[in-house]
One Martini backbone bead per residue (centre of mass of N, CA, C, O) as a GRO file, in nm:
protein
  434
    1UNK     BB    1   0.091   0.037   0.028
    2UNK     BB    2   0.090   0.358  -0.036
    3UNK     BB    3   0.214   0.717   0.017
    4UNK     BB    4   0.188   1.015   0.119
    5UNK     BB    5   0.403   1.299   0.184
    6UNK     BB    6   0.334   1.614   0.344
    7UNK     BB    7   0.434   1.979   0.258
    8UNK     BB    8   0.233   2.219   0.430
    9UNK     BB    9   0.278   2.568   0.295
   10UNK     BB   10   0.275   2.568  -0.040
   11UNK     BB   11   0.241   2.769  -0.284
   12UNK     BB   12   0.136   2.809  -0.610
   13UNK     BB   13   0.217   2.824  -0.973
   14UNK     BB   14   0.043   2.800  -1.259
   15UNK     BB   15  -0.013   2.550  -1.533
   16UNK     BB   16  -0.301   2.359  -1.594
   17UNK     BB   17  -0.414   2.028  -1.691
   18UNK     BB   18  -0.679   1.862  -1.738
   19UNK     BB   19  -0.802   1.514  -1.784
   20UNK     BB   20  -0.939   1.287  -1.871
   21UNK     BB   21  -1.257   1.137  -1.816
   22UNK     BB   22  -1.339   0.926  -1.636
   23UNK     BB   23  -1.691   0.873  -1.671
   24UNK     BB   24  -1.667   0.870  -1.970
   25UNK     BB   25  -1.437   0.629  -2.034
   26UNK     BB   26  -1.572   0.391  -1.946
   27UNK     BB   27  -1.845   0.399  -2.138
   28UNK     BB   28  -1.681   0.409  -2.384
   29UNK     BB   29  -1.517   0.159  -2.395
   30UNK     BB   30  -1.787  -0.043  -2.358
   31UNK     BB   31  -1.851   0.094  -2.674
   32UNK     BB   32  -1.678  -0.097  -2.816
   33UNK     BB   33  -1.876  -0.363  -2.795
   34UNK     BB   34  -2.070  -0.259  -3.042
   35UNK     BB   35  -1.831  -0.348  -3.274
   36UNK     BB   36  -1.606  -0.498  -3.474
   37UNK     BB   37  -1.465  -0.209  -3.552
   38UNK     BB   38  -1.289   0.030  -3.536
   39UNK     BB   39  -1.193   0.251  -3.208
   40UNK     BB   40  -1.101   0.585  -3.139
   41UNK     BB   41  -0.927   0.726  -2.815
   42UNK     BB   42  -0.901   1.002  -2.662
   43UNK     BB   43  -0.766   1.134  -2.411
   44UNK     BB   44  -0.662   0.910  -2.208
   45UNK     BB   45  -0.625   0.845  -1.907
   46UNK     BB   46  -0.360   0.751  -1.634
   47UNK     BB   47  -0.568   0.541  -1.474
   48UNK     BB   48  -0.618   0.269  -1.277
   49UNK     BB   49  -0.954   0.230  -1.390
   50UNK     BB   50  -0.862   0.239  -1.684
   51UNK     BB   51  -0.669   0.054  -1.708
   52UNK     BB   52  -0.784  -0.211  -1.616
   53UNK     BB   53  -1.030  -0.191  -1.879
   54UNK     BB   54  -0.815  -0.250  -2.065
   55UNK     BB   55  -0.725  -0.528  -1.986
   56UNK     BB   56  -0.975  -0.641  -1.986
   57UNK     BB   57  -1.037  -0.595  -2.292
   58UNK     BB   58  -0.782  -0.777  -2.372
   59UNK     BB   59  -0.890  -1.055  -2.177
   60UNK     BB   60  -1.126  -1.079  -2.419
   61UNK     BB   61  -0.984  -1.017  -2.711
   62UNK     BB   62  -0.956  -0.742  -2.741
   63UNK     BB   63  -0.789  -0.540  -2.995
   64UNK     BB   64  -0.524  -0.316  -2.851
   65UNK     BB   65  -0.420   0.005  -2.913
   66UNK     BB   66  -0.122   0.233  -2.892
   67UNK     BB   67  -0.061   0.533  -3.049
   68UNK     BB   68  -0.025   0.703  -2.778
   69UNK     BB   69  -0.058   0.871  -2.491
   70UNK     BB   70  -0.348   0.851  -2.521
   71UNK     BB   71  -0.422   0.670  -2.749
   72UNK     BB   72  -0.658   0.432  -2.866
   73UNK     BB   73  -0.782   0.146  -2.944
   74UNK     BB   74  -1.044  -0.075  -3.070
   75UNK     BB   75  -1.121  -0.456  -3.138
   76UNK     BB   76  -1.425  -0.661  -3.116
   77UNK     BB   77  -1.393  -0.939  -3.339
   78UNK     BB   78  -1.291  -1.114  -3.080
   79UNK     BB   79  -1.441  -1.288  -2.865
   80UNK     BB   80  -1.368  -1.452  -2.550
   81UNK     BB   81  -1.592  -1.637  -2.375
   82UNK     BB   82  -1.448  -1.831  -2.195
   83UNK     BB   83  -1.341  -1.584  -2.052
   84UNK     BB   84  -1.649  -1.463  -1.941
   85UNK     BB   85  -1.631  -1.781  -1.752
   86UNK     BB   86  -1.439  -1.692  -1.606
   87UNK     BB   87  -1.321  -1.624  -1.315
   88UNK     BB   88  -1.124  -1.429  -1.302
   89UNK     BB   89  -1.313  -1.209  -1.445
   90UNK     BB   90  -1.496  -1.171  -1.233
   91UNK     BB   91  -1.317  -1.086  -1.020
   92UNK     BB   92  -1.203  -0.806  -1.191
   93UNK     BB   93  -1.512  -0.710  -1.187
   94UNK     BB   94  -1.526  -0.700  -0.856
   95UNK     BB   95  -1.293  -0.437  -0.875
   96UNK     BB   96  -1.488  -0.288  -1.105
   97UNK     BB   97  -1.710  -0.088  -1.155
   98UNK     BB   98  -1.733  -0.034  -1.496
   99UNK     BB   99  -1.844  -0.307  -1.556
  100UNK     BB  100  -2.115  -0.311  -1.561
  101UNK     BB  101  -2.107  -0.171  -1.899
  102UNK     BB  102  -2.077  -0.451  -2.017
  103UNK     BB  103  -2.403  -0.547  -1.980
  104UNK     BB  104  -2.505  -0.397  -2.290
  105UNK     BB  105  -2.354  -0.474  -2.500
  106UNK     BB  106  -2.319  -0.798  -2.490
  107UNK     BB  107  -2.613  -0.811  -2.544
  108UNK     BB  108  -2.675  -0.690  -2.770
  109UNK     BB  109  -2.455  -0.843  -2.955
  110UNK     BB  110  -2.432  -1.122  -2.845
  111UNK     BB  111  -2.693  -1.252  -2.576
  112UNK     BB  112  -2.481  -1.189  -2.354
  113UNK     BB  113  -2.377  -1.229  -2.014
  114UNK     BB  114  -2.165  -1.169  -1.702
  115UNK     BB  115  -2.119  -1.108  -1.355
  116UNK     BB  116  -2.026  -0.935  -1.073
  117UNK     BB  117  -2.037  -0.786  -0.817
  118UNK     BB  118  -1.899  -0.481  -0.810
  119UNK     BB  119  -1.714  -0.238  -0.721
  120UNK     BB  120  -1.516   0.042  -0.510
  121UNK     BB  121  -1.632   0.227  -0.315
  122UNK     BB  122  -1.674   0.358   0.021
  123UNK     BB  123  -1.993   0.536  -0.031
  124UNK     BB  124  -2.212   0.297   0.032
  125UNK     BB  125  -2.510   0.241  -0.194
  126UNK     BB  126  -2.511   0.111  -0.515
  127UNK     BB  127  -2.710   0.040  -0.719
  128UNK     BB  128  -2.830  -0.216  -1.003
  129UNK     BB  129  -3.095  -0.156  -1.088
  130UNK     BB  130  -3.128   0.053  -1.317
  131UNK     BB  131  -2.970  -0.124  -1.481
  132UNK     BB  132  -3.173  -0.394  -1.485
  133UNK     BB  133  -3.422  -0.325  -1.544
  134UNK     BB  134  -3.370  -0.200  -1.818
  135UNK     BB  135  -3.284  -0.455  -1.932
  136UNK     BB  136  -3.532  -0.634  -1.898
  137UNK     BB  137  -3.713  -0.420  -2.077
  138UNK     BB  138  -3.555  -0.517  -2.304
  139UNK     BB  139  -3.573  -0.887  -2.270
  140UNK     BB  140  -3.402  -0.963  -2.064
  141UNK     BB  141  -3.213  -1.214  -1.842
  142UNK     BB  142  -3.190  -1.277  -1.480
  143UNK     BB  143  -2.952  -1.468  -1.320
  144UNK     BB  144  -2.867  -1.604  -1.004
  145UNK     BB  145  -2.542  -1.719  -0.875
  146UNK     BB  146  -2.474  -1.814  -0.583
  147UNK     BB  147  -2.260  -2.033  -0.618
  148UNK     BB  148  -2.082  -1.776  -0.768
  149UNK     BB  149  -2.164  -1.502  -0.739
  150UNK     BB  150  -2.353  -1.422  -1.014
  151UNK     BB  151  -2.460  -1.302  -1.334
  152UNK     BB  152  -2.697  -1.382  -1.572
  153UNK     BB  153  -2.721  -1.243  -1.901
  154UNK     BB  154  -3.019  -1.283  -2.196
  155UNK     BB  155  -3.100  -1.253  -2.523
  156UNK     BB  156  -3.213  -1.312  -2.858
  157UNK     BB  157  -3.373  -1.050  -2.829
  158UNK     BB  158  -3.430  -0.716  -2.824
  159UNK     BB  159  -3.690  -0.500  -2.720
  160UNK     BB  160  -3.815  -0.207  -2.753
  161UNK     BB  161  -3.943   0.062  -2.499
  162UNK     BB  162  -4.084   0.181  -2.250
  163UNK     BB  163  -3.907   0.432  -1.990
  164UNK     BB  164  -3.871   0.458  -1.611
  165UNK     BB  165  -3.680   0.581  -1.432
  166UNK     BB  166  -3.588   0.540  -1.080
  167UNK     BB  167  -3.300   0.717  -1.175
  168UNK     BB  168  -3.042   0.898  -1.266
  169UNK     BB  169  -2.852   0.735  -1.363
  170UNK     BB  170  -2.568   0.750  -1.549
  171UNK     BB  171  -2.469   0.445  -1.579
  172UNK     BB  172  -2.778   0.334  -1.612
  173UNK     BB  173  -2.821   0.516  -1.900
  174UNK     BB  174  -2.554   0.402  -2.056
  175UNK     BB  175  -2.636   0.093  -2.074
  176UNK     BB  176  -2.907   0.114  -2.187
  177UNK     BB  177  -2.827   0.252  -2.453
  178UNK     BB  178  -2.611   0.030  -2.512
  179UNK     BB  179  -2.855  -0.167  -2.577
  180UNK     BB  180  -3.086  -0.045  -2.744
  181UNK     BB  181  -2.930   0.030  -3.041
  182UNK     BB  182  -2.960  -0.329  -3.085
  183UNK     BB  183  -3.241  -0.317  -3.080
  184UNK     BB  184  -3.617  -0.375  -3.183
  185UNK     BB  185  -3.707  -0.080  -3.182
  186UNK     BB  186  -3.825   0.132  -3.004
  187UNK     BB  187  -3.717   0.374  -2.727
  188UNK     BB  188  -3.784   0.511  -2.423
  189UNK     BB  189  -3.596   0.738  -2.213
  190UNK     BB  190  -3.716   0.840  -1.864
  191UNK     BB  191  -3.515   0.994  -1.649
  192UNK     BB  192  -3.215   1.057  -1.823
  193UNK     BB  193  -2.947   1.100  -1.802
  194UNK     BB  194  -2.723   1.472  -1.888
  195UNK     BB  195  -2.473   1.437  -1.902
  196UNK     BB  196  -2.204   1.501  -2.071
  197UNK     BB  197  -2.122   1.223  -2.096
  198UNK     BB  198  -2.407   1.107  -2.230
  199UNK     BB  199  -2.374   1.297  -2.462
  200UNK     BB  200  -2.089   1.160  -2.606
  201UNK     BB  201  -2.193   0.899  -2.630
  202UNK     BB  202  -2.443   0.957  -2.814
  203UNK     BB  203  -2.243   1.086  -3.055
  204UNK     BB  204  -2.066   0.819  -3.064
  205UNK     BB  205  -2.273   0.650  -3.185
  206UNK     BB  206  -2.424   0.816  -3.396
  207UNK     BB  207  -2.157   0.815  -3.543
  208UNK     BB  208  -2.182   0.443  -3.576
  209UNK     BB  209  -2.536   0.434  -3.656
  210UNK     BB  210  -2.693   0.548  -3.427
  211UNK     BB  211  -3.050   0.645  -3.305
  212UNK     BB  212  -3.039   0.950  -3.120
  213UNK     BB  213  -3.278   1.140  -2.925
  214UNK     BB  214  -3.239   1.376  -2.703
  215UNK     BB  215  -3.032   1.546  -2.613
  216UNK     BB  216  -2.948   1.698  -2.327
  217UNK     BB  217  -3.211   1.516  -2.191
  218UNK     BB  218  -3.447   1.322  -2.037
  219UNK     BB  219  -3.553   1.250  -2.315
  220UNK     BB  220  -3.490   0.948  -2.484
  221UNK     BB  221  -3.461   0.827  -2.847
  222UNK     BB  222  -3.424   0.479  -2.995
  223UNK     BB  223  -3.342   0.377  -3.259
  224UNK     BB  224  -3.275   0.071  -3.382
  225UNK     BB  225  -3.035  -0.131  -3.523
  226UNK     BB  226  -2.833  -0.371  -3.667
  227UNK     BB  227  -2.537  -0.173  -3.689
  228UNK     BB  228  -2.196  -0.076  -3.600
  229UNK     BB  229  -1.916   0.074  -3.657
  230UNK     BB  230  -1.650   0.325  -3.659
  231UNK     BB  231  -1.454   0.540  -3.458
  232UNK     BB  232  -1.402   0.889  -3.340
  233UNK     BB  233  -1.297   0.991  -3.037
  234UNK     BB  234  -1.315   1.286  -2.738
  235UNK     BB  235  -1.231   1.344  -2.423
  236UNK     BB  236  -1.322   1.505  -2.201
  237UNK     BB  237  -1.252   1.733  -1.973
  238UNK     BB  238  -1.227   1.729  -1.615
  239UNK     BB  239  -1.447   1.836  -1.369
  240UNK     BB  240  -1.337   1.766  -1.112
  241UNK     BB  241  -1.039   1.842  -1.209
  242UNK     BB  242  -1.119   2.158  -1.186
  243UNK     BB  243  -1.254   2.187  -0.917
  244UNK     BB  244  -1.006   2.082  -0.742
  245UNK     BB  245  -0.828   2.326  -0.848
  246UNK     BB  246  -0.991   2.547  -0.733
  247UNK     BB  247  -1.008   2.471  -0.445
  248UNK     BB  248  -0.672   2.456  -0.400
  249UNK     BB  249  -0.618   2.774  -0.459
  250UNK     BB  250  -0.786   2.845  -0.225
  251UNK     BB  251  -0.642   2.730  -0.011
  252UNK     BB  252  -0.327   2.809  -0.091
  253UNK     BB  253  -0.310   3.069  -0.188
  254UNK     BB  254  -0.329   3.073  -0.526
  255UNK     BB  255  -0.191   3.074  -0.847
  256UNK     BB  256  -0.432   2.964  -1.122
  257UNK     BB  257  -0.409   2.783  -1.469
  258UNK     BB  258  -0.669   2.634  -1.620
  259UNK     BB  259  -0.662   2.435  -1.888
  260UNK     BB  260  -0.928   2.327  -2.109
  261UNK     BB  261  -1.195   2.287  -1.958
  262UNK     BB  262  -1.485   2.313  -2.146
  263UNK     BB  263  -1.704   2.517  -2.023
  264UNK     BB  264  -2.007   2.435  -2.119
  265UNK     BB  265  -1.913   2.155  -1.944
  266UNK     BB  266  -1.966   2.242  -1.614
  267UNK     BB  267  -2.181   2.420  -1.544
  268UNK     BB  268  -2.242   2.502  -1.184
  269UNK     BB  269  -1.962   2.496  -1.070
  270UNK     BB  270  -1.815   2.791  -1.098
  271UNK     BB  271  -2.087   2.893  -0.911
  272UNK     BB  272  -2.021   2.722  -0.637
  273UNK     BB  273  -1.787   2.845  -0.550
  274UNK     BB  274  -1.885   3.144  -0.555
  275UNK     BB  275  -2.032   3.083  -0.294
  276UNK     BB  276  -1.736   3.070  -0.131
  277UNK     BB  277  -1.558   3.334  -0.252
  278UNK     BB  278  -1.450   3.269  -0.501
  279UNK     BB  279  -1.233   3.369  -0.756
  280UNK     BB  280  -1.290   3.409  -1.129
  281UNK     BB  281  -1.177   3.339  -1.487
  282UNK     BB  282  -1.250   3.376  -1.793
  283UNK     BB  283  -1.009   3.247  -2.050
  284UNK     BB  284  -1.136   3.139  -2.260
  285UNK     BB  285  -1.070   2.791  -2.190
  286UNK     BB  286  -1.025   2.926  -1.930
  287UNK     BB  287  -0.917   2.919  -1.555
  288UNK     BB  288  -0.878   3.167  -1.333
  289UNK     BB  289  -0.696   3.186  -1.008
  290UNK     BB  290  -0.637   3.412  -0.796
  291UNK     BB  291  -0.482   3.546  -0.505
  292UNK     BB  292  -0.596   3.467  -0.203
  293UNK     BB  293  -0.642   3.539   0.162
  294UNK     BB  294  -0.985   3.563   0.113
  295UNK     BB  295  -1.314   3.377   0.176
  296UNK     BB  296  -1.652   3.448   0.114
  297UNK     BB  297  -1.948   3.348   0.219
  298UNK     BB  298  -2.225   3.336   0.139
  299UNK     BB  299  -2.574   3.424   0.127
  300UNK     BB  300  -2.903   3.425   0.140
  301UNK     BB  301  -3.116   3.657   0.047
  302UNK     BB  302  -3.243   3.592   0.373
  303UNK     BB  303  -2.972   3.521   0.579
  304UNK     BB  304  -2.943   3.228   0.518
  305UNK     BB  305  -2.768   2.966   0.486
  306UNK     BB  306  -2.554   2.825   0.326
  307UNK     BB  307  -2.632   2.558   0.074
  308UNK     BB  308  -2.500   2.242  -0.031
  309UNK     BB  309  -2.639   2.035  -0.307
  310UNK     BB  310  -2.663   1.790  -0.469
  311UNK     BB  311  -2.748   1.685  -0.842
  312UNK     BB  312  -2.889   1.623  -1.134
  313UNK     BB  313  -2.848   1.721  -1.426
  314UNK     BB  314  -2.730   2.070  -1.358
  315UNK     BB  315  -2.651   1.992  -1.121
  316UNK     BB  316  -2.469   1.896  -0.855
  317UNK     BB  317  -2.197   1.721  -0.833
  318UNK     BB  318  -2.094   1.485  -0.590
  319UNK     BB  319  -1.785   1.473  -0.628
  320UNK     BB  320  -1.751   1.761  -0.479
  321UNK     BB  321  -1.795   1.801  -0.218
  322UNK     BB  322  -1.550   1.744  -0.062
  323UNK     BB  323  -1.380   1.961  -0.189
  324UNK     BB  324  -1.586   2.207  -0.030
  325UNK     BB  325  -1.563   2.139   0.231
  326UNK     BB  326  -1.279   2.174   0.284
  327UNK     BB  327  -1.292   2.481   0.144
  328UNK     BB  328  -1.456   2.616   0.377
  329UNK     BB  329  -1.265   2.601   0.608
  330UNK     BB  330  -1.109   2.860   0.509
  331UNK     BB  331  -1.319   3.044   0.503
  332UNK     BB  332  -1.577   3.300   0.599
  333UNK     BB  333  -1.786   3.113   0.727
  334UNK     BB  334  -2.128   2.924   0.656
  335UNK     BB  335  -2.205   2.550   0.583
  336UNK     BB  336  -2.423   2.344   0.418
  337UNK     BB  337  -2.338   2.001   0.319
  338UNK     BB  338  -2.572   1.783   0.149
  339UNK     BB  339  -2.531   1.451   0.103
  340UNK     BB  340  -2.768   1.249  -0.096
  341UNK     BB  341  -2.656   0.981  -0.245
  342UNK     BB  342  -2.455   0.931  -0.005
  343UNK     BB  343  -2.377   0.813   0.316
  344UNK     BB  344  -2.058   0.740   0.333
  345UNK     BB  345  -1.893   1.028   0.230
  346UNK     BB  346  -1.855   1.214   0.520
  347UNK     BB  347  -1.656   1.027   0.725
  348UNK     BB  348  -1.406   1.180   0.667
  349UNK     BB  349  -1.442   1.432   0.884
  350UNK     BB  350  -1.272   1.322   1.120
  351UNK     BB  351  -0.989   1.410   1.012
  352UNK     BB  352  -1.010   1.712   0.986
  353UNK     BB  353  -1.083   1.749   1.268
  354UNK     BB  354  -0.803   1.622   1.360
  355UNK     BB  355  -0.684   1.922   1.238
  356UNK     BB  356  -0.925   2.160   1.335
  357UNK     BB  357  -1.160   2.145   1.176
  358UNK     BB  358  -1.517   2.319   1.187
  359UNK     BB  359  -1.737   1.987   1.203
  360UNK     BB  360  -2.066   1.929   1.193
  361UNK     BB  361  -2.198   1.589   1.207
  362UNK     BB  362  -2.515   1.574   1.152
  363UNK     BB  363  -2.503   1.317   0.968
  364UNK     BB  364  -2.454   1.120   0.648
  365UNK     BB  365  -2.559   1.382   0.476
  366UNK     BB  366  -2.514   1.662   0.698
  367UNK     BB  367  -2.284   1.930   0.729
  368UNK     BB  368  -2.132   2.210   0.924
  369UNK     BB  369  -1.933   2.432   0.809
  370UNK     BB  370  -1.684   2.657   1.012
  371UNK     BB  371  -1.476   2.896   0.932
  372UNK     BB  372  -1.123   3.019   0.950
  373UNK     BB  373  -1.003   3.236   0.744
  374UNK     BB  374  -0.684   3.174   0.797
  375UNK     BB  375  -0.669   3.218   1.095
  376UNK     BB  376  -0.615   2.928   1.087
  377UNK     BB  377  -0.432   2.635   1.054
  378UNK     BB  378  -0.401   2.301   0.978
  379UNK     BB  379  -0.290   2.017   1.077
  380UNK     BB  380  -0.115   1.784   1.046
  381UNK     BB  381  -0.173   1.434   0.943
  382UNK     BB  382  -0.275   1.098   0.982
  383UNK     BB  383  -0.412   0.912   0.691
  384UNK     BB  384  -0.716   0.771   0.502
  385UNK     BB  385  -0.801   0.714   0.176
  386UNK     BB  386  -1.162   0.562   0.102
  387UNK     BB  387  -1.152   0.762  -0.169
  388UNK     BB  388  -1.138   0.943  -0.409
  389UNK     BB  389  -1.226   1.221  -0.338
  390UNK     BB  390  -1.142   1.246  -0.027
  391UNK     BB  391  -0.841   1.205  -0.127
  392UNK     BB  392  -0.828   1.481  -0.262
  393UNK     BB  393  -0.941   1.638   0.005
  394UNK     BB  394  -0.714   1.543   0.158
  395UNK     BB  395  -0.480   1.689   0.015
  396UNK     BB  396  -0.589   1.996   0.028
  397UNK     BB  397  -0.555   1.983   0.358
  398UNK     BB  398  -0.275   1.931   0.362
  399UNK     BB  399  -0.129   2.166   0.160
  400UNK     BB  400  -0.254   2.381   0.373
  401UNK     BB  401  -0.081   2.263   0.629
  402UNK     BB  402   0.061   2.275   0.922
  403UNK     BB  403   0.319   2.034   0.822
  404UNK     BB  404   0.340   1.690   0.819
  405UNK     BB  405   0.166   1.487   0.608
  406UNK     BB  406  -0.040   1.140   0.553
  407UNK     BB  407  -0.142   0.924   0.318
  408UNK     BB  408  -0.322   0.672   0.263
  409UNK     BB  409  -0.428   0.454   0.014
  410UNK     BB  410  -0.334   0.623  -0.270
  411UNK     BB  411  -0.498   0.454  -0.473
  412UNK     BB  412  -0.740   0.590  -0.497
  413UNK     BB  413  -0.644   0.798  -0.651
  414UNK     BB  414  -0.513   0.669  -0.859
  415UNK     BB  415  -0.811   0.590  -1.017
  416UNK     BB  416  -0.869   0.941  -1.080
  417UNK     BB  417  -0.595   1.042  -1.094
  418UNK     BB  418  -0.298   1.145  -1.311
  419UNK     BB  419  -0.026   1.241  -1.165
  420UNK     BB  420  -0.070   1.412  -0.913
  421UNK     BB  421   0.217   1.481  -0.777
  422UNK     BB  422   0.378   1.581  -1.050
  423UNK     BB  423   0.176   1.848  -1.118
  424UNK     BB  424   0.230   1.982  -0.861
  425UNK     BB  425   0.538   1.999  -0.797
  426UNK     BB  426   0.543   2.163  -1.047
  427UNK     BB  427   0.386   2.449  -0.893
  428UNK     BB  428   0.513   2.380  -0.561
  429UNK     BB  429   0.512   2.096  -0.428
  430UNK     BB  430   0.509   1.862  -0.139
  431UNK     BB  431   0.548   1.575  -0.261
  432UNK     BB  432   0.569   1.193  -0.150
  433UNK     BB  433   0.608   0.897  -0.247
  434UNK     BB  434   0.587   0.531  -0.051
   0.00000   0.00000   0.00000
C-alpha cells in the first residue's frame, strides 16, 4: 500500500491542465464491444480505473492498440466467451465498478453476458437496479447464480419498449443505452440522466450509426439498427478535476490557470465554488483562479445560512461536494453541505476534525463547516483515504495545512487522478510518494 508524505504550506503557481474525464471514459472503452470495427479514443486519462478497463478488455480478446500517450484504438471482432465465464474474469470485474457497463453492449451484440457484483468505492450503497431493470424491459433475462455469485444476463433479441428510470443514474441510463441502439424498434428512456458524459456518448453512438434524439434532455428516443461502425472519439477534460483545482488555488492562496476545461460542459459548478466566494475568471476556455488572502461565503437571500447540495444534472455534481467542504473550512462564514446521493461519504470528516477543522456531522449525509478564515490553519495529520473524491479532498487539506501530513492507500487517488503529485510538485508542491 503507498502513500503520500506532504509537506504543507507551500503556494501553487502556474498552469495545470486537466485529464481525460474518468466518468466519460468508462462508459466510451465499454461501447467499444458495440461494434467489430475499429474505434479510437483521445485523450484517455493515465488513471488505475481505466488502465484496468483496458487490460480487461484486452483480456477479453477485444485487440487493443496504443496509438500515443493517451490515444488507444479498440477492436472487437474476436471476444474469447470463454474467457467471459471463466472465475479470473468475473473476479477482476468485482474490483472495477464500471465493468457493469460490459452488460449493455454484451447483451445487444452478442446475447448474452455474466458479471459479479462490481466493486469501487466504499461511499455507501450503489444499487444495480436501475442497470438491471432497463436491461430486464428491453427483454433480457437475469439469473442470480448464488453458488457462484454472479449473475447471468442472456437475450435472443432485445425489443424497444418505453421506460421510465427509477433514478437518473449516469452509468445506468449509459448502460441502457448502449443495450438499447441494437434493439429491434424504438425505445424511450424517460427521467435519463444529460450529463456531459452521456451526451458524449450519445453522439459518439450516433457517429458509430446508432439513431438517437433528445441528447442533454432527460428524455432519450432510441431507434434500434442492426449494426454499429467504428469512429473517433474525443474525452472531455474531467470537470471533477478542474473543480478540484478550483478549490486547491483557494485553500492554499495560489494562483493559479487551469488550461482547456471546455467551459460549457461545467455546468453550475465554477458558479457553486464562487458560492464559497472563490474569485475566477474565465479567460478563452481557460479559468484563471487569482491568489486570494481569504474568502467569504455567501449568505441566501433572506441572510440565512449557505447550503450546498448535490443533484441530477445540470444540478451539481456529488464528486465535488469532499472537495468544496474541505475548501470551506478555511473561507469565513458557513455552510451547510448536503450529500444526498451517498450516505458514507462525508465520514472523511473525522479526519479533518482531527487536524482542527470545525464541522459538525449533522448525520450521514449532512455537516456543517464553520471556517476559519485563514485565521487558524489546519494540522498536518496522519489519514486514510477511503475513496477517490475524500482523498482528493483530503490531499489540498494536507497542502494547506502547517506541518506534515500522511494520507496512506493513495491507490484510491489514483484510480482517479493521472500522476497527481507530479503536475502539483511541478507547481510548487511538496509531495513525496512513499
Amino acid at each position: 500500500m503507498a502513500s503520500f508524505v506532504i509537506e504543507g504550506g507551500h503556494r501553487l503557481s502556474g498552469d495545470i491542465y486537466p485529464q481525460g474525464a474518468k466518468n466519460e471514459v468508462l462508459q466510451i472503452i465499454c461501447a467499444t464491444l458495440l461494434t467489430a470495427e475499429e474505434v479510437i479514443i483521445h485523450n484517455i486519462p493515465d488513471i488505475l480505473d481505466v488502465n484496468n478497463l483496458i487490460q480487461l478488455m484486452r483480456d477479453m480478446g477485444v485487440h487493443v492498440s496504443k496509438k500515443s500517450i493517451d490515444t488507444y484504438s479498440f477492436q472487437a471482432a474476436n471476444v474469447d466467451f470463454s474467457y467471459l465465464e471463466s472465475d479470473e474474469f468475473l473476479k477482476k470485474c468485482s474490483s472495477l465498478r464500471g465493468s457493469v457497463m460490459l452488460v449493455g453492449p454484451m447483451v445487444a451484440r452478442f446475447g448474452k453476458a455474466m458479471i459479479s457484483k462490481p466493486g469501487g468505492d466504499k461511499i455507501g450503497r450503489r444499487r444495480l437496479d436501475t442497470h438491471f431493470i432497463g436491461i430486464q424491459n428491453l427483454g433480457a433475462g437475469f439469473v442470480y447464480n448464488e453458488t457462484r455469485e454472479i449473475y447471468e444476463i442472456s437475450a435472443k433479441q432485445l425489443q424497444g419498449t418505453y421506460m421510465l428510470l427509477d433514478e437518473a443514474s449516469v452509468t445506468g441510463t449509459a448502460n441502457i443505452l448502449m443495450a438499447a441502439v441494437l434493439a429491434k424498434g424504438k425505445t424511450t428512456i424517460y427521467n435519463a440522466a444529460c450529463e456531459p458524459y452521456i451526451q458524449q456518448l450519445c453522439k459518439m453512438l450516433n457517429r458509430m450509426g446508432a439513431k438517437i434524439k433528445g441528447i442533454a434532455s432527460n428524455l432519450l428516443t432510441i431507434e434500434g439498427v442492426d449494426e454499429l461502425h467504428g469512429t473517433e472519439h474525443t474525452i472531455l477534460p474531467d470537470m471533477i478535476e478542474v473543480g478540484s483545482f478550483i478549490g486547491m488555488a483557494a485553500m492554499t492562496q495560489s494562483e493559479l490557470t487551469i488550461k482547456n476545461v471546455s467551459h460549457e460542459n461545467l455546468g453550475i459548478i465554477p458558479d457553486s465554488f464562487r458560492r464559497l466566494g472563490i474569485k475566477m475568471e474565465q479567460r478563452g476556455d481557460d479559468i484563471y483562479v487569482p491568489a486570494q488572502e481569504s474568502y467569504q461565503i455567501e449568505s441566501f437571500i433572506d441572510g440565512s445560512i449557505m447550503s450546498i447540495a448535490d443533484a441530477p444534472w445540470p444540478g451539481l455534481t456529488p464528486d465535488l461536494l469532499s472537495v468544496m467542504l474541505v475548501v470551506a473550512t478555511q473561507a469565513k462564514g458557513s455552510v451547510l453541505i448536503h450529500q444526498k446521493m451517498f450516505e458514507s461519504r462525508l465520514f472523511f470528516v473525522d479526519k479533518l476534525i482531527d487536524m482542527g477543522a470545525q464541522i459538525i456531522l449533522c448525520d450521514p449525509h449532512r455537516a456543517v463547516v464553520i471556517g476559519h478564515n485563514h485565521g487558524f490553519k489546519l494540522r498536518g495529520g496522519n489519514m486514510t483515504s477511503p475513496d477517490i473524491r475524500a482523498g482528493i479532498a483530503l490531499l489540498i487539506a494536507a497542502m494547506s495545512a502547517d506541518g506534515i501530513s500522511r494520507i496512506h492507500n493513495i491507490e484510491q487517488i489514483d484510480r482517479g487522478y493521472q500522476n497527481i503529485e507530479g503536475r502539483l510538485n511541478a507547481l510548487g508542491a511538496r509531495i513525496t510518494r512513499i
